[in-house]
N, C-alpha and C positions, 0 to 999 in steps of 0.2 A: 884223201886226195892230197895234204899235205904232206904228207910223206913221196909221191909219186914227181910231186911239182917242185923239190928238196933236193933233189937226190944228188950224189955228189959227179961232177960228169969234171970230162978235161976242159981244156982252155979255148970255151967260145964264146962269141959275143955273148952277152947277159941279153940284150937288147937284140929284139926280133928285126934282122933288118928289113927295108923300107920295100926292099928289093922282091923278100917274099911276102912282106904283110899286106902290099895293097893287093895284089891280084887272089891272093888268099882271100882278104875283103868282098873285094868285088867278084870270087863267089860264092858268096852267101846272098849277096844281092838277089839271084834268080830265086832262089830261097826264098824270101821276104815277097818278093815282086810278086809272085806265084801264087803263095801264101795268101796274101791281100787279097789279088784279083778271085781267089774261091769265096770272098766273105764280102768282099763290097764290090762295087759297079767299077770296073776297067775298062770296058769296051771287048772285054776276053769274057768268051763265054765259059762258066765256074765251072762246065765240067772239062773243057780243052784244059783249063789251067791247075784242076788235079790231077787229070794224067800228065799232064807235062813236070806236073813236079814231083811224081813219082818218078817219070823216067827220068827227071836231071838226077835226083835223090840215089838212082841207082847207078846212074855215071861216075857222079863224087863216090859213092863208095865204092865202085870199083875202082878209081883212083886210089883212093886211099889203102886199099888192100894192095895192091899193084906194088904204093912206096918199098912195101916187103922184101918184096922180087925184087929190087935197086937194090934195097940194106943187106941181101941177102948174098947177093953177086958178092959183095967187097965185106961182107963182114969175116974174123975173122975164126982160124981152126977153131976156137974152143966154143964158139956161136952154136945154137940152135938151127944152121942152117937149114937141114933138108925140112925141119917143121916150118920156117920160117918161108922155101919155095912153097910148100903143100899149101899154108895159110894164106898165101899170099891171092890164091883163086876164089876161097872161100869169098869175103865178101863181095865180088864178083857174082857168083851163082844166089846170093842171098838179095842181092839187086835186081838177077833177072827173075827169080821166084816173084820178087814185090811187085813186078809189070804185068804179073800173070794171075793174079789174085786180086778178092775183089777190094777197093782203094781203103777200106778201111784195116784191114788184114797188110796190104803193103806199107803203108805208114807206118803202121806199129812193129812191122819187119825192119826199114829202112831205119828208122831211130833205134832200135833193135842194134841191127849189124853196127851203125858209128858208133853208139853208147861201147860194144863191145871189141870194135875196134881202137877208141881213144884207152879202154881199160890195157887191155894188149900192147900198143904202142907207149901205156907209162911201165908195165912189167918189164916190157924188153929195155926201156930205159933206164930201171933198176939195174937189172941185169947185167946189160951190157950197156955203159954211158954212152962210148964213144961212136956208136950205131944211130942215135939219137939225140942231139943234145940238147940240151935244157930250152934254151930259146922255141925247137922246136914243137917241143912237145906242151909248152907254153899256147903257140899259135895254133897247134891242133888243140886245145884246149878250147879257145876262142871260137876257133871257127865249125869243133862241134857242136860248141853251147850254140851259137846264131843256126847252124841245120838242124838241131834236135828240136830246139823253141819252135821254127816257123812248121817242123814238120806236126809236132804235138800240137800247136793250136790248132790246124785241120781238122786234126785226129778229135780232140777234144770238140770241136766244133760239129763235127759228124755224127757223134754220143750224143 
């Protein structure tokens, strides 16, 4: 992981700015919130609030596959583009797969798809710096570890 978190990139902020860390923050919040309300008393009933954090779980990751399709439009000739459009659907259909299976099987899908999307997103960061830069793939960093956690305590909690 420290080689992926290293890597040598051009001239961006080191420092995640404020600009994308808080709304990146806040969410993971529905994360956490969700999370909670399956395990202790919220006034949300435990089962409304594991399917709802499946389906927020497979909204974020189809965002986060989506980024692709953005890096993919402007990256440049020597890029893995057309794999870079192809992928960019995937964790998409691995989100909508999680909504249609049963929640123990979607959890372990959704922590699945981001685990193997933050891997992806440090590869192409090797790769290609300038498609990614450091700060970034810092704050995907962050903000998988906060999705991975609240979706794995469910998960663990379900076992």
């Amino acid at each position: 992981m420290s080689d992926l978190l290293n890597a040598p990139h051009t001239s961006t902020p080191a420092r995640i700015p404020a600009a994308a860390l808080i709304p990146g923050l806040l969410g993971v919040l529905p994360f956490w919130g969700l999370a909670l309300s399956t395990q202790l008393p919220s006034g949300l009933d435990p089962l409304l609030a594991l399917m709802a954090l499946i389906m927020y779980g497979a909204i974020i990751l189809s965002f986060v596959g989506a980024l692709w399709w953005g890096m993919a439009v402007h990256a440049p000739a020597t890029a893995p583009r057309a794999a870079m459009f192809i992928w960019s659907v995937v964790p998409a259909l691995i989100g909508w797969a999680s909504i249609m299976t049963e929640p123990a099987v979607g959890l372990k899908m959704l922590i699945g798809g981001l685990a193997l999307q933050w891997v992806l997103d440090g590869l192409l960061m090797r790769s290609f710096p300038a498609l990614i830069p450091r700060w970034v793939f810092r704050l995907r960093t962050l903000l998988t570890l906060g999705a991975t956690s609240a979706l794995s305590l469910v998960w663990w909690q379900m076992n």
